[in-house]
N, C-alpha and C positions, 0 to 999 in steps of 0.2 A: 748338861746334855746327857750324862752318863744314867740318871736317872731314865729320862722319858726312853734310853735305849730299852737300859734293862726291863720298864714297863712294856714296852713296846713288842719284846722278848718273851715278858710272862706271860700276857694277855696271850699270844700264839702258842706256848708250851698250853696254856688251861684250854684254851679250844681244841687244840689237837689230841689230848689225855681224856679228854671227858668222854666225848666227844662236844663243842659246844658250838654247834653253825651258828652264824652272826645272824641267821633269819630265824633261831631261836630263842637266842638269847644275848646278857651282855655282860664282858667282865671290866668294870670299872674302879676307877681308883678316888673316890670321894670320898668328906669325910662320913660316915652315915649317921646322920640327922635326922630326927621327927621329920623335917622339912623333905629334904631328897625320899626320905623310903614310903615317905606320901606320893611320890609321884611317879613308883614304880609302876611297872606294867607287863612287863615280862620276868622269868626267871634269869636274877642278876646274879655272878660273884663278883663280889668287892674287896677288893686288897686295896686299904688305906695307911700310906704312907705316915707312924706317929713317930719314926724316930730313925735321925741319921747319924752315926759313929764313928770312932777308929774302930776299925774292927782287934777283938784280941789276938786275932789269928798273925802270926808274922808276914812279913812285909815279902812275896815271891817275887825274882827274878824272870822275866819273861822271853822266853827264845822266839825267834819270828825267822821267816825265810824270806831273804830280800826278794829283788824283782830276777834274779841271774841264779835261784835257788840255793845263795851260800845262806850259813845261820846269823843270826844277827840275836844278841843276847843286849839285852834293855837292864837298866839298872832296876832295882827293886821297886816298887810301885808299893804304895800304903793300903791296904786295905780298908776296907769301907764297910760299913753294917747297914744295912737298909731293914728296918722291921717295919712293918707292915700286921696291922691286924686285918685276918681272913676273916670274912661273912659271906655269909647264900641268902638269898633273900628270893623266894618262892611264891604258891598263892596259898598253902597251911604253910604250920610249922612243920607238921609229922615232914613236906615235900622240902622245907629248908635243910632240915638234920639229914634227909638224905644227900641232899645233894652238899652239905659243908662234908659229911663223909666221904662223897666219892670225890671229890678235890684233896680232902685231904690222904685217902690212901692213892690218891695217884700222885700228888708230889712227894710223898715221904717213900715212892719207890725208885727216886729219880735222885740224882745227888748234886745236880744243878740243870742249868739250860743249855740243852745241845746248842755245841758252837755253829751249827745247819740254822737255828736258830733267833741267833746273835746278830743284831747288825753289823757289819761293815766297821763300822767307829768306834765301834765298841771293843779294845783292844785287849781285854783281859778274860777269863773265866767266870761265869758264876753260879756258888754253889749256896745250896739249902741248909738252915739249921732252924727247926723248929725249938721253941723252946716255951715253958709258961711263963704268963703273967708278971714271975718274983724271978724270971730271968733262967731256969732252972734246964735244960736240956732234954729234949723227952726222944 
């Protein structure tokens, strides 16, 4: 369930940062195939889920304000790595590169998804690490 939050999350951070209205465009989460990018039709971004982790990052503590506003501190929660490969998928290329550019300098100005943004169930933080291919930090 933490997944489709967090997707659920990103899709609304990339529409509201780009700007990308839904009677524009679409950001999907498939894997992209000959098949699916045959049956585009409008300009897509695609964030395909190839790989779920522990994350390296240590395990945080989470503070919450019950329902009478005391704190209430949660034991340490595991950290989780979700990667995902970014694509734009346009009608040229030249109109793909721009737009996989302007998603990517608008998430790497951000350091995760506002919690405005979060679902409800979705009880934890989450933030962004771009990195390449050989795992490398950029």
């Amino acid at each position: 369930m933490f997944i489709a939050a967090v997707e659920t999350a990103l899709e609304k951070l990339i529409r509201q940062e780009l700007p990308l209205p839904e009677d524009v465009g679409d950001v999907t989460f498939e894997a992209p195939t000959n098949n699916w990018s045959a049956q585009l039709s409008r300009v897509t971004v695609n964030l395909f889920l190839y790989n779920v982790s522990r994350s390296p990052h240590p395990a945080r503590a989470l503070m919450r304000r019950d329902v009478n506003g005391g704190i209430q501190k949660r034991a340490p929660q595991p950290m989780v790595q979700l990667s995902y490969l970014l694509s734009a998928w346009a009608g040229s290329i030249r109109d793909e590169h721009l737009l996989l550019g302007d998603v990517v300098s608008r998430l790497i100005a951000v350091e995760g998804i506002p919690a405005a943004l979060l679902p409800q169930e979705l009880s934890t933080s989450v933030s962004f690490e771009f990195v390449d291919d050989s795992g490398n930090k950029n």
